[in-house]
C-alpha positions as MATLAB code, in Angstrom:
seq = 'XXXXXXXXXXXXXXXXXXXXXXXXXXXXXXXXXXXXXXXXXXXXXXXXXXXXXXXXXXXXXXXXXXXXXXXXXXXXXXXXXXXXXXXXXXXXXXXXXXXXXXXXXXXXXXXXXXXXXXXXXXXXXXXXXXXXXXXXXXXXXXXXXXXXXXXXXXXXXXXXXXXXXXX';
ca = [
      -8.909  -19.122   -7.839;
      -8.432  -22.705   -6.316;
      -7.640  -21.411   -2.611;
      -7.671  -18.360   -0.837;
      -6.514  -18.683    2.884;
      -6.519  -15.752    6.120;
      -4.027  -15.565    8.807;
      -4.896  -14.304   11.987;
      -3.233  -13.838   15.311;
       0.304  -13.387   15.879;
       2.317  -13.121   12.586;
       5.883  -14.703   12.772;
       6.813  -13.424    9.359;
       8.063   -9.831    8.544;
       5.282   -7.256    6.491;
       6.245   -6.934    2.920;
       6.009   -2.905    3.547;
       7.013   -0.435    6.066;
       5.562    3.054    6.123;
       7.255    6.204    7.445;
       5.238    9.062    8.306;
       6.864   12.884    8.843;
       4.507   15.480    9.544;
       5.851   19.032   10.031;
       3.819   22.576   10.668;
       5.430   24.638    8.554;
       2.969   27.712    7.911;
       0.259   28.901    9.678;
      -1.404   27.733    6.776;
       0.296   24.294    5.803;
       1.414   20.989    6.841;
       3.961   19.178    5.014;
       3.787   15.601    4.965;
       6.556   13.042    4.105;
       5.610    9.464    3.303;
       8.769    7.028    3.226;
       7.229    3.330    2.052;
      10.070    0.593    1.922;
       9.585   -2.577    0.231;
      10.510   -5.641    2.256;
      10.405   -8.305   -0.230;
      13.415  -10.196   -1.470;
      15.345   -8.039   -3.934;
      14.799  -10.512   -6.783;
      10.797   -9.826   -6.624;
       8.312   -6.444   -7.019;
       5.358   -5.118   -6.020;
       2.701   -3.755   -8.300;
      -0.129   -1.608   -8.610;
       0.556   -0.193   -5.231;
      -1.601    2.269   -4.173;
      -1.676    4.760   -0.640;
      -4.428    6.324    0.672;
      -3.850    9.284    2.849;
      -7.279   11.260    4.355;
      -6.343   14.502    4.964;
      -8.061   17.761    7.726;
     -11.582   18.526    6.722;
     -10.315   22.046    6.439;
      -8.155   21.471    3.659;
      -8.469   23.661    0.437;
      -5.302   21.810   -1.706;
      -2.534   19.525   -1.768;
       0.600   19.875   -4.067;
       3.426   17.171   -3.842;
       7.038   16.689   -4.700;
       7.848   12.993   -6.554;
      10.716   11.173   -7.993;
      10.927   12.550  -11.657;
      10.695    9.326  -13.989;
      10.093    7.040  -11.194;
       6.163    6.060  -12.704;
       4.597    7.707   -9.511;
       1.290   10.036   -9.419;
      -0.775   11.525   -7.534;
      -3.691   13.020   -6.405;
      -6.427   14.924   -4.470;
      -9.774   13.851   -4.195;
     -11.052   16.769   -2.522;
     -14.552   15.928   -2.006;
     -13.723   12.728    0.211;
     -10.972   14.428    1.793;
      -7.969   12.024    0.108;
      -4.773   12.333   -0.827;
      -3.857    9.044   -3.309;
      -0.132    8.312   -4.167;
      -0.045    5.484   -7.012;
       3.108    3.317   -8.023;
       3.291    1.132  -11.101;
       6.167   -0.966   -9.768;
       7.961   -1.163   -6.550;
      11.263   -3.634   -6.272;
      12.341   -5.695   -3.323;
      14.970   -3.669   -0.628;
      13.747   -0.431   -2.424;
      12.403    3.109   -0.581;
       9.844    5.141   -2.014;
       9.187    8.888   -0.978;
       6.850   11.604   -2.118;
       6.437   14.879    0.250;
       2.649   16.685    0.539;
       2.441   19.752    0.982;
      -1.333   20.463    2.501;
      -2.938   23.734    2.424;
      -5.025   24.135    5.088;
      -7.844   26.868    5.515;
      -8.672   26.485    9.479;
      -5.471   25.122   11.211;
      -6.106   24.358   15.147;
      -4.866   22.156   17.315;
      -6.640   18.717   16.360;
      -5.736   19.753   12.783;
      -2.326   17.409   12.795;
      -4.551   14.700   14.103;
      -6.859   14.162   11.199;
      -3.852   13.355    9.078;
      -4.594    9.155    9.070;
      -4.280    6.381    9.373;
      -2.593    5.459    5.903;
      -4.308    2.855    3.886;
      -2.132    0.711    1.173;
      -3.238   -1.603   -1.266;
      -0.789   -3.448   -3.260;
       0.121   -7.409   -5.459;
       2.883   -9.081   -5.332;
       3.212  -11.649   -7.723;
       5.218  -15.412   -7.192;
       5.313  -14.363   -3.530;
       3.782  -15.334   -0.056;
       3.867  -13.518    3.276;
       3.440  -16.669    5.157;
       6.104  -18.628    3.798;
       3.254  -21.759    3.197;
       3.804  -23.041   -0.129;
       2.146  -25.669   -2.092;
       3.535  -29.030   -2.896;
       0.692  -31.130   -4.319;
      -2.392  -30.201   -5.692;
      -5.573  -32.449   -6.924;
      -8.864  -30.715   -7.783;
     -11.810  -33.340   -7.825;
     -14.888  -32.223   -9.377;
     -18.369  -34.293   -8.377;
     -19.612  -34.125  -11.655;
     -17.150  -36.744  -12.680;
     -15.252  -34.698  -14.967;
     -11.502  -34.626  -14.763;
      -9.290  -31.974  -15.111;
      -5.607  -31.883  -16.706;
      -3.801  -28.899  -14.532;
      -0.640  -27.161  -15.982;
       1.956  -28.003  -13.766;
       2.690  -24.695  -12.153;
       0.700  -22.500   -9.511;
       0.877  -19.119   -9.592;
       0.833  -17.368   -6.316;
      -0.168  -13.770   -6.040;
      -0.639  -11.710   -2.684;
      -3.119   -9.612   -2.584;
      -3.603   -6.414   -0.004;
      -6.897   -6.866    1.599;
      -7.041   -4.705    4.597;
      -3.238   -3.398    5.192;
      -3.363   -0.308    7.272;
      -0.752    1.959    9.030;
      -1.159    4.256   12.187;
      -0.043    7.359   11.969;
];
């Protein structure tokens, strides 16, 4: 790694995801949940290694879910932190993603819907920058005198840091 750079403040540029969240009491004794995650990256690029991170009610005994068949998707329950965690392989530019949770719940009250969240996602995107910056010229200068003979390419990869979504 050469540079690594942080925006803060206002953002001008659009979020390479969205996240949909549906959340319907079905049972006295379950919540479905429907997670709609939409790639916003130009259609010629991907995502990778994507993975969201939904905590679930403390009161929660299992969670089964409903995936694209094929589609490279899993999932899974982490029941002693209290986590449901949807992974991806590969996600395309203009695509939509769903996968539907259906959470068994032992004590369901009325703050029960509220400990669904907020939605954590972690995620690369290779060859592609949310900022729009790009680099033109590039000159590393070591002090110990040595030189250096770069390829003439730079590879740009962004990397989720902290990318969370409110329920």
């Amino acid at each position: 790694t050469v540079m690594r750079y942080r925006l803060a403040g206002d953002f001008q540029h659009k979020l390479p995801f969205q996240m949909l969240v549906m959340i319907e009491d079905t049972d006295p004794k379950f919540l479905e949940v429907v997670l709609k995650l939409r790639c916003d990256i130009p259609s010629n690029q991907y995502a990778t290694n994507i993975m969201v991170r939904m905590p679930v009610p403390k009161s929660t005994s299992s969670v089964s879910h409903t995936l694209p068949a094929g589609s490279g998707q899993s999932s899974e329950f982490k029941s002693a932190e209290k986590m449901q965690i949807w992974k991806m392989r590969r996600c395309f530019g203009g695509s939509e993603q769903s996968a539907r949770f259906r959470i068994n719940v032992t004590d369901k009250g009325r703050s029960t819907r509220k400990e669904i969240g907020p939605v954590s996602l972690e995620f690369e995107i290779p060859m592609f920058l949310c900022s729009g910056m790009g680099i033109r010229y590039l000159r590393v200068i070591e002090r110990t005198g040595r030189s250096y003979s770069p390829f003439r390419w730079v590879r740009y990869i962004t990397h989720s840091d902290s990318y969370v979504i409110r329920i």
